[in-house]
C-alpha positions in Angstrom: 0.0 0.0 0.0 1.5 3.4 -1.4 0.6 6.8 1.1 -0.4 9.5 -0.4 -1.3 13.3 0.6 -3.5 16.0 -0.8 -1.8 19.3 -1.8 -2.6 22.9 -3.0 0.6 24.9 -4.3 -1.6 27.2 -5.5 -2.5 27.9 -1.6 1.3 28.1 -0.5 4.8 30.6 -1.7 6.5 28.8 -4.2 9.4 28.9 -2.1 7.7 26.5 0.8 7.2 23.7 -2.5 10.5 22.3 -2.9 11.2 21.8 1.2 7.3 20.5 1.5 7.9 18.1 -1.3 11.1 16.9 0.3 9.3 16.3 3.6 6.5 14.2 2.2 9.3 11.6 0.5 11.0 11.6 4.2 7.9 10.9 5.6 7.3 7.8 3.1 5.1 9.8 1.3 5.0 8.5 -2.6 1.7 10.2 -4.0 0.6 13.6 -4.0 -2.9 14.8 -5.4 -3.1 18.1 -6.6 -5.2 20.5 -9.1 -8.7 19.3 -7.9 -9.9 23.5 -6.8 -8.0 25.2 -9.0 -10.0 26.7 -12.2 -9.4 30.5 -11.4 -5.6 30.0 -11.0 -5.5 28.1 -14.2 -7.8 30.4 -15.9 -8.0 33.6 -14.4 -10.0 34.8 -17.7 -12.0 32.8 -20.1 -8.9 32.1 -22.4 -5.9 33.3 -20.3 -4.9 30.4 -19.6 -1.9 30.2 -16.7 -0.3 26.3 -16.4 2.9 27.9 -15.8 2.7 27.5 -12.1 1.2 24.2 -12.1 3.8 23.2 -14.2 6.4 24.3 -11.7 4.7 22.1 -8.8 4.4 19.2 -10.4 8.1 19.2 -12.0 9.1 19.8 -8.3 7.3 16.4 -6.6 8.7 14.8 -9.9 12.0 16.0 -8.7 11.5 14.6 -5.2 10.6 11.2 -6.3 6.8 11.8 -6.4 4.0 10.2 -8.0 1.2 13.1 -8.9 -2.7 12.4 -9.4 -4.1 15.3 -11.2 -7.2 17.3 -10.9 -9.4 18.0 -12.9 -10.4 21.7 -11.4 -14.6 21.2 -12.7 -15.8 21.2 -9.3 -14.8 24.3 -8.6 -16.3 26.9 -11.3 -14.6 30.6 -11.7 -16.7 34.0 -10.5 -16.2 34.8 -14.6 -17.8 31.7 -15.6 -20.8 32.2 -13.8 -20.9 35.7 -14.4 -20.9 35.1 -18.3 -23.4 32.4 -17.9 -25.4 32.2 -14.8 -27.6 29.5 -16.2 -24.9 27.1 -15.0 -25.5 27.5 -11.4 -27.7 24.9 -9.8 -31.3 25.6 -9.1 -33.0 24.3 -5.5 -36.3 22.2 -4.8 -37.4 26.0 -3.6 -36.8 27.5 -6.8 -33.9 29.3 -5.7 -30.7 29.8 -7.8 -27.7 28.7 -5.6 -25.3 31.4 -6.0 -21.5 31.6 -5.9 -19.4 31.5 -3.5 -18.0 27.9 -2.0 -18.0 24.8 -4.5 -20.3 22.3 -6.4 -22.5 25.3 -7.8 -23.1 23.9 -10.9 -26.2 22.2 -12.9 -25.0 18.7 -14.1 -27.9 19.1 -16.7 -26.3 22.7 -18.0 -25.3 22.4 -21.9 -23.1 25.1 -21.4 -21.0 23.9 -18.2 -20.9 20.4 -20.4 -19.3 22.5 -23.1 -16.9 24.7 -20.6 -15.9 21.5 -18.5 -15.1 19.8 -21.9 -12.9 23.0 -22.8 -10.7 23.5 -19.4 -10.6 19.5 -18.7 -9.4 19.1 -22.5 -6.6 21.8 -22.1 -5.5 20.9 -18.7 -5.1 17.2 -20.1 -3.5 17.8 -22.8 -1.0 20.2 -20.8 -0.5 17.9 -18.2 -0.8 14.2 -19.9 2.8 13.2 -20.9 4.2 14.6 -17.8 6.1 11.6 -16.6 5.1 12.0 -12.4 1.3 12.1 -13.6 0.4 8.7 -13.4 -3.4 9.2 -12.4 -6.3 11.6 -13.0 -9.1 12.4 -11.0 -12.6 13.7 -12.7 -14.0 16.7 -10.6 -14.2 15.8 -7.0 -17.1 14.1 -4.7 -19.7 14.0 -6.9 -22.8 15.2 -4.9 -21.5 16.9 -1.9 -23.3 19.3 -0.3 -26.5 17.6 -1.7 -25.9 19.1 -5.1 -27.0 15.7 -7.7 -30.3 17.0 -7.9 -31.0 20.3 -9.7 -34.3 21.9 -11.0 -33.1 24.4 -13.3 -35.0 25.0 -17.1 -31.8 22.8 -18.4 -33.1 20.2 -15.9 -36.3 20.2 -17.0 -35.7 20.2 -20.5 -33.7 17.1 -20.2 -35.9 15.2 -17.8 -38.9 15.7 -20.3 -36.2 13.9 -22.9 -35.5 11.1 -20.5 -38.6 10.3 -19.5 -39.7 9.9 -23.5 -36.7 7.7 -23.8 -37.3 5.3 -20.9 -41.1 5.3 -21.7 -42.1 6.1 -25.7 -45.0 7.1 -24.9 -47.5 9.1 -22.7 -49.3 6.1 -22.0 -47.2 4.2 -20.9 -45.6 6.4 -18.4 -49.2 7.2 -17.1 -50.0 3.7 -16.6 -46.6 3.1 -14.7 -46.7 5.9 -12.6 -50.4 5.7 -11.6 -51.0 8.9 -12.9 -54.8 8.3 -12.7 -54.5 8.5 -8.9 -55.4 11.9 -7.8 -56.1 12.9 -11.8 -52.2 13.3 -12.1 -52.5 11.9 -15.9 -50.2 13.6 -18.7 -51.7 13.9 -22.4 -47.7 14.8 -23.5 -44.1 14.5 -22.5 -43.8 18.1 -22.6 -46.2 18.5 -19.3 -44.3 16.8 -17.3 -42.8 18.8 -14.4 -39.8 18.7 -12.0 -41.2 16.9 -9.2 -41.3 20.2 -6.8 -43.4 22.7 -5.1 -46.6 20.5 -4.9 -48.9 20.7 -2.0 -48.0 17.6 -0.3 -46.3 14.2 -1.4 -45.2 13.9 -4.8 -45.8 10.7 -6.9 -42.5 8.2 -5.6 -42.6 6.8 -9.3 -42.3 10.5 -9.9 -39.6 11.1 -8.1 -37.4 7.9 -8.5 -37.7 8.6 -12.5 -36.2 12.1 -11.4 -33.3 10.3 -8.8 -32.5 7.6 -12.3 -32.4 10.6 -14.1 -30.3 12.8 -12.3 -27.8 9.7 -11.5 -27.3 9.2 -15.1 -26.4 12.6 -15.3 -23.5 12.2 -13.1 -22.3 9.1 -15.2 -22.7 11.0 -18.7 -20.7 14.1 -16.7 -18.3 12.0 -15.4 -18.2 9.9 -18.9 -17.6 12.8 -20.5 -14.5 13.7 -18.9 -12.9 10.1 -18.6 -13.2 10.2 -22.5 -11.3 13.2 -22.7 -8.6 11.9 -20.5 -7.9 8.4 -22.4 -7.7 10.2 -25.3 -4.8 13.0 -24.5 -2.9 11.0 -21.3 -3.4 7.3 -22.6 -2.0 4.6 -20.1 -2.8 6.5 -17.0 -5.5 5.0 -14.2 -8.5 7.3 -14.1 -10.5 7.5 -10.5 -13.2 9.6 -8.8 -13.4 10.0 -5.3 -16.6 9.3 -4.3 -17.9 9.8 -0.3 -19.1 7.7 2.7 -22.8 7.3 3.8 -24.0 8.7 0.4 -26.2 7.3 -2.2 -28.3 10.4 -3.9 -27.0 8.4 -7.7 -26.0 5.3 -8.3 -22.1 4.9 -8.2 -22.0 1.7 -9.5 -22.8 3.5 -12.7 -20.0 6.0 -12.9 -18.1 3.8 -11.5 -18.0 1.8 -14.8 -16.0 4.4 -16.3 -13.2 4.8 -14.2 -10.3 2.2 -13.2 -10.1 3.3 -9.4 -13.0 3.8 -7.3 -11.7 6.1 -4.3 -13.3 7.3 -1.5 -13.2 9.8 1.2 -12.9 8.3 4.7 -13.7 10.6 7.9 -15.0 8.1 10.5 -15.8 10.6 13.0 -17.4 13.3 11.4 -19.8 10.7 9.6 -20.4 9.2 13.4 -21.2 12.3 14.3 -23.2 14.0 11.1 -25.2 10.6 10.5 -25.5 8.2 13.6 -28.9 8.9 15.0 -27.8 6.1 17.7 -26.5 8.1 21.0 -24.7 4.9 22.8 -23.1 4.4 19.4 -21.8 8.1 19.6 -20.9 7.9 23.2 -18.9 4.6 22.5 -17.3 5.3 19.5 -16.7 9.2 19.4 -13.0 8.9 19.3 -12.4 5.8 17.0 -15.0 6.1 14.6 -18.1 3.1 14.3 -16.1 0.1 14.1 -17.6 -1.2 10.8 -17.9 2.1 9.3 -15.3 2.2 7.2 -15.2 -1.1 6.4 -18.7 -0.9 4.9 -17.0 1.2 2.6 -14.0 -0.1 1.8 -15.8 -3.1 1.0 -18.3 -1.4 -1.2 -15.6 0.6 -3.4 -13.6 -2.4 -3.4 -16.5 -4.0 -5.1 -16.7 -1.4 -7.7 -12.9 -1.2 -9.0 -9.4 -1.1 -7.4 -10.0 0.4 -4.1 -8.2 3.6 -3.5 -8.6 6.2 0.2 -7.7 9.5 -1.6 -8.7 11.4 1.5 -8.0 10.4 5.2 -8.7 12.4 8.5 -5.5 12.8 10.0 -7.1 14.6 13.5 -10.5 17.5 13.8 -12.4 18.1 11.1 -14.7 21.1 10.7 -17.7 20.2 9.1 -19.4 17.6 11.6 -22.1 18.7 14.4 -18.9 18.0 16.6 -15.3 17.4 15.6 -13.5 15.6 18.3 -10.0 14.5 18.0 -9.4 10.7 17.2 -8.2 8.7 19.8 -4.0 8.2 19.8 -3.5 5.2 17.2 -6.6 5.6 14.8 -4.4 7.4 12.0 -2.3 4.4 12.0 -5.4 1.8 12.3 -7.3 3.4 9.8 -4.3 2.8 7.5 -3.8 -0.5 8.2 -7.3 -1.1 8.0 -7.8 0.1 4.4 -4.6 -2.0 3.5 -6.1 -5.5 5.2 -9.8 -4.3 2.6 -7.3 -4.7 -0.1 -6.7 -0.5 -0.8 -4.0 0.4 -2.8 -3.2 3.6 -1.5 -3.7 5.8 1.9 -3.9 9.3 1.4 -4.1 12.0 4.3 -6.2 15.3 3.4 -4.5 17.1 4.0 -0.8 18.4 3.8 -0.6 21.4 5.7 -3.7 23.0 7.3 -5.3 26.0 5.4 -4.6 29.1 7.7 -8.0 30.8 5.9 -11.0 30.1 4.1 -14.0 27.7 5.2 -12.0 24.8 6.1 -9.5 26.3 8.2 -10.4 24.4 11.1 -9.8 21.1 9.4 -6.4 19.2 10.3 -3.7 18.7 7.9 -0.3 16.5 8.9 1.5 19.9 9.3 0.2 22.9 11.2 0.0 26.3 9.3 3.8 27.2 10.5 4.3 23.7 9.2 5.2 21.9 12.6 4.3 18.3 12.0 1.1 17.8 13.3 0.3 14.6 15.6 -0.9 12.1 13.2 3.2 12.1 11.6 4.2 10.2 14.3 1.6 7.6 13.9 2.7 7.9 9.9 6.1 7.2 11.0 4.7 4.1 13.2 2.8 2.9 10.1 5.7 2.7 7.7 7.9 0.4 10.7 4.4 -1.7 10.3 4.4 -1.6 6.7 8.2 -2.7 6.6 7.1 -6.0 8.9 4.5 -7.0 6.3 6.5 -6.4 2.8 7.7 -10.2 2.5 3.9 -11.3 2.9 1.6 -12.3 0.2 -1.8 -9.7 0.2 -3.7 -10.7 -2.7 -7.1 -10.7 -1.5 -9.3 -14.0 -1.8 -13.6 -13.6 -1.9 -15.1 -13.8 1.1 -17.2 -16.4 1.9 -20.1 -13.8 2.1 -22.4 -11.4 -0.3 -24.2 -8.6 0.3 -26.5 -7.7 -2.7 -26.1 -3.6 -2.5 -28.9 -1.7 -4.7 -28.8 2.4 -5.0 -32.0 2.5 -6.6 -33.1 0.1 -3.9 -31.7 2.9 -1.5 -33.8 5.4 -2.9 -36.7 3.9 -3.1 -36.8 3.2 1.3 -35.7 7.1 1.2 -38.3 8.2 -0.9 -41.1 6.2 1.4 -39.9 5.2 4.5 -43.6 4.2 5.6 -41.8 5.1 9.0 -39.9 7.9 10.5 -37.9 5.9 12.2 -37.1 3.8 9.3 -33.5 4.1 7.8 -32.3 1.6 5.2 -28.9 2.6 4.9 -28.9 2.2 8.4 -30.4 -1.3 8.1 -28.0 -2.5 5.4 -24.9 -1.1 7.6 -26.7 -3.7 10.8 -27.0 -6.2 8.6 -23.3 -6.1 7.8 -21.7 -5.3 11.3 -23.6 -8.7 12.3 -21.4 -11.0 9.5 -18.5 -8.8 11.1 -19.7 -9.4 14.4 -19.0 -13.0 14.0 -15.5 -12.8 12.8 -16.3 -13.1 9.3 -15.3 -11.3 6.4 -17.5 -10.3 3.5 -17.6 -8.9 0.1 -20.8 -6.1 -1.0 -21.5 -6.7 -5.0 -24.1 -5.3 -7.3 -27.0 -6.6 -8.2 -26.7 -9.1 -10.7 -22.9 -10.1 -10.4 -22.2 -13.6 -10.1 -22.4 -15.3 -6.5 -20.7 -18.6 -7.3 -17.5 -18.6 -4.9 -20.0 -17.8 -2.0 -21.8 -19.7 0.8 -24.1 -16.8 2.3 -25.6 -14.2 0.2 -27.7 -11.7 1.8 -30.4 -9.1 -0.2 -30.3 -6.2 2.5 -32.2 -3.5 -0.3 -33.1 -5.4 -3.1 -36.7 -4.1 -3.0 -36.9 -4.3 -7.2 -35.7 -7.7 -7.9 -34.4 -7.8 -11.6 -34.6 -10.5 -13.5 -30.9 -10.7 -13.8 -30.8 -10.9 -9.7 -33.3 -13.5 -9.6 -31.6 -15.4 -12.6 -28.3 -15.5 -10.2 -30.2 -16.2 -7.2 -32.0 -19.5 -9.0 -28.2 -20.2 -9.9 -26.7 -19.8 -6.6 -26.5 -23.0 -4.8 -25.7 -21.8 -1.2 -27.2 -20.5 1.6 -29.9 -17.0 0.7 -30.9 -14.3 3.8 -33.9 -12.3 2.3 -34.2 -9.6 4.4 -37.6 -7.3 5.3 -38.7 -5.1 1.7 -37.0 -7.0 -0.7 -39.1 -7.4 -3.8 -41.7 -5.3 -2.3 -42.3 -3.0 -5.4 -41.7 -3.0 -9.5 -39.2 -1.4 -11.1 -41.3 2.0 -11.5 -42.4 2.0 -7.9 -45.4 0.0 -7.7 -46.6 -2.8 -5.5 -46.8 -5.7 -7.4 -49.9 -7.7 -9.3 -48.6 -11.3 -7.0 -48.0 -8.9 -3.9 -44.3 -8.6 -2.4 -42.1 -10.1 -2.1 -42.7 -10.6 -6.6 -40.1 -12.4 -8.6 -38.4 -14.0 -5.0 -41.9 -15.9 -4.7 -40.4 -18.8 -7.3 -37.4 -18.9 -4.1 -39.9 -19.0 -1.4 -43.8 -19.4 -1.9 -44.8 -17.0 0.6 -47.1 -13.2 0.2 -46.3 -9.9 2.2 -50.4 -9.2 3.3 -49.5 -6.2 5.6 -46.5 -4.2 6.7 -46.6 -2.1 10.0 -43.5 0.3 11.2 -43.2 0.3 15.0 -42.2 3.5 17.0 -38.9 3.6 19.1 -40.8 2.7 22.4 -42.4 -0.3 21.1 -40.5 -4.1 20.9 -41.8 -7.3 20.1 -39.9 -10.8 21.2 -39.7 -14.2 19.8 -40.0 -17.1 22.1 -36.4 -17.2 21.4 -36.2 -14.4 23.2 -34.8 -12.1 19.6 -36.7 -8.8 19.7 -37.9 -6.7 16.5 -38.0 -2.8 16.0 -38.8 -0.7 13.9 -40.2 -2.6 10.6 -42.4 -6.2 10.7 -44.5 -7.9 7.5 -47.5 -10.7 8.1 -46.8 -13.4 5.8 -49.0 -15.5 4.4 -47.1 -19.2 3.5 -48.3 -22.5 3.3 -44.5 -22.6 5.1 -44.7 -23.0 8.7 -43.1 -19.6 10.3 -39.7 -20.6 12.4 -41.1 -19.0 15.3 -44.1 -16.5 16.4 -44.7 -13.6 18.1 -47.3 -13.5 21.1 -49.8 -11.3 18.8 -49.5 -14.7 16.3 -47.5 -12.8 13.5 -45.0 -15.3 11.9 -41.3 -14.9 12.1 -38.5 -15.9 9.9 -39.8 -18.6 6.9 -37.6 -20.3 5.3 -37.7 -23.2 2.6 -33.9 -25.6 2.0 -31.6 -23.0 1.5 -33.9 -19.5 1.0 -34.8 -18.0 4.4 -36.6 -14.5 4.7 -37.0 -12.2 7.6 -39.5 -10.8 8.1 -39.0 -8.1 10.3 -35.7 -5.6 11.8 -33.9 -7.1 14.3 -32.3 -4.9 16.9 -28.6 -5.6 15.9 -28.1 -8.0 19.0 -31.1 -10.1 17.9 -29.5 -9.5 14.2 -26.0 -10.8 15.1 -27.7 -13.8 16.6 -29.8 -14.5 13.9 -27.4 -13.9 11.5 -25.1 -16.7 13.2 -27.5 -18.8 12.8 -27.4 -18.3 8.6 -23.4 -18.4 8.9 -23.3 -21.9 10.3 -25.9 -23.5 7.9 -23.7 -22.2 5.4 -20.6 -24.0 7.1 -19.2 -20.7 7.7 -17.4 -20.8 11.0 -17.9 -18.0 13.1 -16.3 -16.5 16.2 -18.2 -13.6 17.8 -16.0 -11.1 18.4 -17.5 -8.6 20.9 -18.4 -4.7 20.2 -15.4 -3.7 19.2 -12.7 -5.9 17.8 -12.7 -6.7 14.3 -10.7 -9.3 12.5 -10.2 -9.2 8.6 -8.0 -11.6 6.4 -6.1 -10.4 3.3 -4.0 -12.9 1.3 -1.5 -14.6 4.2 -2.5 -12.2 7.2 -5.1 -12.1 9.4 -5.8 -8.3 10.8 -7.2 -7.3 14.3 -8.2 -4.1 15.2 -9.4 -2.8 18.5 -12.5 0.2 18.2 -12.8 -0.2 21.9 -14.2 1.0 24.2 -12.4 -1.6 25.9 -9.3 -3.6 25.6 -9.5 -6.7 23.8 -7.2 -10.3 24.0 -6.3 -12.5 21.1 -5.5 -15.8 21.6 -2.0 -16.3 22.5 -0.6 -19.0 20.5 -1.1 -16.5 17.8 3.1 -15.3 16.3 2.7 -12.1 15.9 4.1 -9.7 13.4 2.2 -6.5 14.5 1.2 -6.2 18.4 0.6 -8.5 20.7 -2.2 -10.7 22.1 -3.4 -7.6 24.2 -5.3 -5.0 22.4 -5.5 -1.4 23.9 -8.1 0.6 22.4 -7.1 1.6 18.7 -4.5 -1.1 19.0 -3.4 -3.3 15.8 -2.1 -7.2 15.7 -1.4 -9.0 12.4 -0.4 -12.5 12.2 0.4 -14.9 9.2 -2.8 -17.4 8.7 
């Protein structure tokens, strides 16, 4: 695994580059992103262009022995642009224009920012794509942040109305498959159809998932756009987006079909903090981060492409409700953890810390003077651990687990919860800290992809089942977990004619009669003593239920190898349940407590310890990293 850190020249004298660049190859620093923000410095004027200074950086990493991933800066919009043509900028659900003055304020939808983002990534490429330290590109920069996927500008609309008579062909149709006769709702042409905004109360879901697949391919086309562009001046150089944690407003599996590296941006605490609605969780892990956080992620980019962390929090961030200070030793397990998912690289956002500007609070590895900051000496750790491990095999095996991930499926639980309580990312992230739970490791694939190396795959969102899922399904010939909403609704957001659970019916002959969503206050137990929240579904089966509840719902039904819950489990009752599907599959488990987590990759086998407590290994374990005694953020590898 290569380290990396993000860098702005443009932020810094030109007399501090050569000394930082010769500090980051001391610190075992090998990568270096840069270029991401910087439109007005390349471009001051529409056609001035200025890729002198650029120039200058990146021959000065080359000189120290640096790889560079360029920017491209189309995230970042110049005061000109949008002063020339304002019909770029974004438009709210509200109506209102966002205006200028931060980042993201564009319209994916704008013809024009298509054609200026085709002109400045085009020049910048073909400026920077021989240069022998670029070795990777980057297309724009977090795709969606700051909720900015969905626009309802005039572009918008005009090329929703397109979409819409693409996917559909005709008025009819789309009528019939939205329900449009419901509340007299019906369309006589393609060119009434609105943004689904400003209506008096809930809009049509079909409506408004046909506006989330339209605004997702958006991205893609955006994103396609530019990794055309690239190929074609800097051939024989990776291409990547970094894309974000607990975020799923487009479908990334999509985009990421056009890139070779699927990066992400990891910040465990802020997104404990920002998205955790969980208070014990907070309380337990508001110095380490949730201990399967990150992991969800890593293995869902993973999934997607080579797995790259282009940004790391190295200490505080700003942006969270709260921004605490990680605990000493989670800058080096957070490395180390990315390594044992199988990432290639570990990059720290960011180099020094921004003395000014919105993100001046956020840590970098160097303070503003440029004193190393405190997560160098756990850098400094990390490449002693990194040494230990060179001689040992890493290529990554499958797990023995799958866990079906669907953004549409996402959406859909987001755009009716049928409970306010009701999170499905949430549930999907339970579902996978209880395989974790039992000290087993598992893969997240898309919808569709072939599940033959597997014993155990789990649908956690599947609620459209394709034909191409069931197909592999049918195939599969281990053990299936069907969780709660699966197959519940069509592809255009409709319950079905044969009543959910629809195509998995042929699996499992069971019918979904009636759903209910519980408040927090109220739990129901099995006889078995595991207790559901939030979500439960009466069943109606010839199958026998597994168990009941006292009010004489059904729980858990399952025929050979197909089993579907039927309910949420709290994630105690989960982790127990989800044993249970582990050692049918001949899976062997080994519950390993709140928070230790074990994860093989190629020879090793990694430990980490999120606390809050210390953990022990088993001692006849020889140890390459740590020791059978686990202090909270402590690490132990050993060789399988």
């Amino acid at each position: 695994m290569k380290l990396g850190v993000c860098y702005y020249p443009e932020h810094w004298p030109e007399t501090l580059w050569a000394d930082d660049a010769k500090r980051m190859r001391e610190l075992g620093i090998t990568v270096v992103r840069v270029g991401e923000f910087a439109w007005s410095r390349l471009e001051p004027s529409r056609n001035d262009f200025q890729f002198d200074w650029l120039k200058r950086a990146v021959d000065t990493l080359h000189a120290a022995d640096l790889e560079v991933v360029m920017g491209t800066p189309t995230a970042t919009p110049p005061k000109w642009l949008i002063d020339e043509h304002p019909s770029i900028l974004a438009v709210d659900e509200q109506g209102n224009t966002k205006g200028f003055g931060s980042r993201r304020h564009y319209c994916f939808s704008s013809t024009v920012y298509r054609q200026e983002c085709e002109r400045i990534v085009s020049k910048v490429v073909q400026e920077f794509g021989e240069h022998p330290a670029v070795t990777t590109w980057q297309t724009d920069n977090e795709y969606g942040c700051h909720s900015t996927i969905v626009s309802y500008s005039s572009d918008a609309l005009v090329a929703f109305k397109a979409w819409c008579k693409n996917r559909y062909g005709t008025i009819e149709r789309l009528n019939t498959e939205w329900g449009n006769v419901f509340w007299s709702m019906e369309y006589t042409n393609f060119d009434q159809i609105p943004l689904p905004m400003l209506s008096v109360t809930e809009l049509n879901p079909a409506h408004r998932l046909a506006f989330w697949r339209f605004s997702s391919d958006q991205v893609a086309s955006f994103n396609r756009l530019q990794t055309d562009l690239i190929r074609k001046h800097s051939p024989n150089r990776d291409v990547m987006h970094n894309f974000m944690g607990n975020f799923t407003e487009f479908d990334h599996y999509d985009t990421a079909d056009d890139v070779d590296i699927a990066a992400w941006d990891n910040y465990p605490l802020g997104f404990l903090d920002r998205d955790s609605v969980n208070e014990e969780d907070q309380r337990k892990w508001f110095r380490t981060g949730h201990p399967d956080s990150s992991a969800f992620h890593h293995d869902l980019y993973r999934g997607m492409g080579r797995l790259w962390v282009i940004e790391q929090q190295p200490g505080p961030v700003n942006w969270a409700p709260h921004n605490p200070a990680p605990a000493a030793g989670m800058v080096r397990l957070w490395a180390l953890e990315a390594m044992a998912h199988g990432a290639e690289l570990m990059s720290w956002f960011r180099w020094r810390q921004m003395p000014a500007a919105q993100e001046q609070m956020h840590t970098g590895l160097l303070l503003p003077d440029g004193t190393e900051d405190e997560a160098v000496g756990e850098i400094k750790q990390l490449l002693d651990d990194l040494q230990k491990l060179t001689p040992f095999e890493y290529a990554s095996a499958e797990a023995e687990v799958a866990l079906v991930f669907d953004y549409a499926g996402d959406q859909m639980l987001r755009i009716q919860p049928q409970g306010q309580n009701y999170a499905g990312l949430e549930w999907v992230q339970q579902l996978y800290t209880a395989v974790r739970r039992n000290g087993v490791d598992i893969d997240i694939v898309k919808p569709g992809t072939a599940l033959t190396n597997y014993k155990l795959v789990i649908l956690a969102n599947s609620v459209y089942v394709s034909e191409p899922l069931e197909e592999t399904l049918s195939a599969f010939t281990g053990q299936v977990l069907i969780g709660p909403r699966c197959g519940s609704k069509t592809e255009e957001y409709s319950i079905p004619a044969g009543l959910p659970p629809d195509g998995l019916q042929k699996l499992l002959p069971l019918k979904v009669s009636r759903v209910e969503s519980l408040p927090a206050f109220y739990r129901i137990t099995t006889p078995e003593g595991l207790t559901a929240v939030r979500w439960r579904e009466k069943i109606i089966s010839e199958l026998e239920p597994q168990s009941c509840f006292s009010d004489g719902w059904g729980f858990h039904y399952s025929r050979g190898r197909f089993h579907y819950l039927n309910v949420c489990l709290d994630q105690e009752s989960l982790i127990k349940f989800v044993a249970a599907r582990l050692q049918q599959a001949g899976i062997v488990i080994n519950n390993c407590g709140e928070g230790l987590r074990i994860r093989r990759h190629g020879e090793l086998v990694f430990a980490f310890n999120f606390g809050p407590d210390e953990a022990q290994l088993d001692e006849s374990k020889s140890f390459l990293i740590g020791t059978a005694r686990l202090d909270v953020a402590g690490v132990a590898v050993w060789r399988e």
